[in-house]
C-alpha positions in Angstrom: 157.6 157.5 124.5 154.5 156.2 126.1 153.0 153.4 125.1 150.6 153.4 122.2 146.6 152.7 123.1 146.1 151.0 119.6 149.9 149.1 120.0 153.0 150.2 117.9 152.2 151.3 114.4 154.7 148.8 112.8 154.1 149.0 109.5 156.1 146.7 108.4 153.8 144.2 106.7 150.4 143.7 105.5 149.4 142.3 108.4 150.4 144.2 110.6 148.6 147.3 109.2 145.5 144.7 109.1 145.6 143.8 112.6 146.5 147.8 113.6 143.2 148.4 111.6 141.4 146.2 113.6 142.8 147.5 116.7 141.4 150.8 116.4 137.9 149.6 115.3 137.7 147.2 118.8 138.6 150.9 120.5 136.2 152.7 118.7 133.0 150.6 118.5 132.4 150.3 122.4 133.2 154.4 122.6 130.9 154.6 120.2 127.7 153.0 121.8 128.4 154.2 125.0 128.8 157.7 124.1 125.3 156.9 122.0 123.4 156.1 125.0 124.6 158.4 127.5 123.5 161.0 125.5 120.2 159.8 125.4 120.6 158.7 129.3 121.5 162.7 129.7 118.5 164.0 127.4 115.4 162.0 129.4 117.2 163.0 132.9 117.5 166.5 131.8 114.3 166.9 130.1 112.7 166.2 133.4 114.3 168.9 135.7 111.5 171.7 137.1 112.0 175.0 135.2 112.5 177.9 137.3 110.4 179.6 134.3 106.9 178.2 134.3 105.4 180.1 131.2 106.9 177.6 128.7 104.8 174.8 130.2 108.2 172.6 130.5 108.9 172.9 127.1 112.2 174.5 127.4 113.5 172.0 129.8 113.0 170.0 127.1 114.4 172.0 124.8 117.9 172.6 127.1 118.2 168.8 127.2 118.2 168.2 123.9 120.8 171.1 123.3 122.8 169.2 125.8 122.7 166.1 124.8 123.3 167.0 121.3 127.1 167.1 122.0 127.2 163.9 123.3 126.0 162.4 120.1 128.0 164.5 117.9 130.8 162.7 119.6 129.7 159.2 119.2 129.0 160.3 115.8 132.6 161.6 115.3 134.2 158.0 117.0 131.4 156.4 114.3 133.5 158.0 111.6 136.7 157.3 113.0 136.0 154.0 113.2 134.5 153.4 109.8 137.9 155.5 108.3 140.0 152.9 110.4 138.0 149.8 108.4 138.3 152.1 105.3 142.2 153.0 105.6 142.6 149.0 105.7 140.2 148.3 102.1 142.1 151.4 100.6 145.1 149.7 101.3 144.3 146.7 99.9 142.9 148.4 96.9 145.7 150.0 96.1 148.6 147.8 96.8 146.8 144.3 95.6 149.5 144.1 92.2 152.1 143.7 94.9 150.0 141.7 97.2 149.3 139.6 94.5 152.5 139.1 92.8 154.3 138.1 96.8 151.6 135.8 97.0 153.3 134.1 93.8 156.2 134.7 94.3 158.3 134.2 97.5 161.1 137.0 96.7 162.8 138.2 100.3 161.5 142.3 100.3 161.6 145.0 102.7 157.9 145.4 103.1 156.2 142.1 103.1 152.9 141.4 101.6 152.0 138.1 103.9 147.7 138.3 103.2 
């Protein structure tokens, strides 16, 4: 198997699914503004290119560019998303499973899955 961009999913602890977590959100967040900004790099470059159709006055050049662009930002949107859902996935777990992190924090019982947070 090749090797993971966001490192092994080990679950094997409550850290680790923390620092995996965290992992994906440092991926995501550059993608994410640089995905942002190209698009908008692409829209003003476009929006400026001579129409072959000079009735519209330019406006459709504008038009086009922003139709262009537009998937650009619907992907830094999606990578926005994906990295919120990787924060969230982290919070869910620790909403869900705090009885258990809770109780290894007072007690130090030897368990398959630790709870080290």
């Amino acid at each position: 198997m090749g090797k993971e961009i966001l490192g092994s999913p080990e679950f094997v602890s409550s850290s680790a699914i923390r620092e995996y977590c965290e992992n994906a959100r440092r991926l995501f967040h550059p993608l994410y503004h640089e995905l942002h900004v190209s698009a908008e790099e692409l829209e003003v470059a476009l929006r400026y290119v001579k129409t072959a159709d000079p009735k519209f006055g330019g406006m459709d050049s504008r038009v086009r560019s922003k139709l262009v662009a537009r998937q650009l930002k619907q992907a830094a949107a999606a990578i926005e998303v994906a990295s919120k859902s990787s924060v969230g996935a982290y919070m869910a777990f620790l909403k869900h499973y705090s009885p258990e992190v809770q109780e290894s924090r007072q007690k130090n019982r030897a368990r398959r899955f630790e709870f080290d947070e």
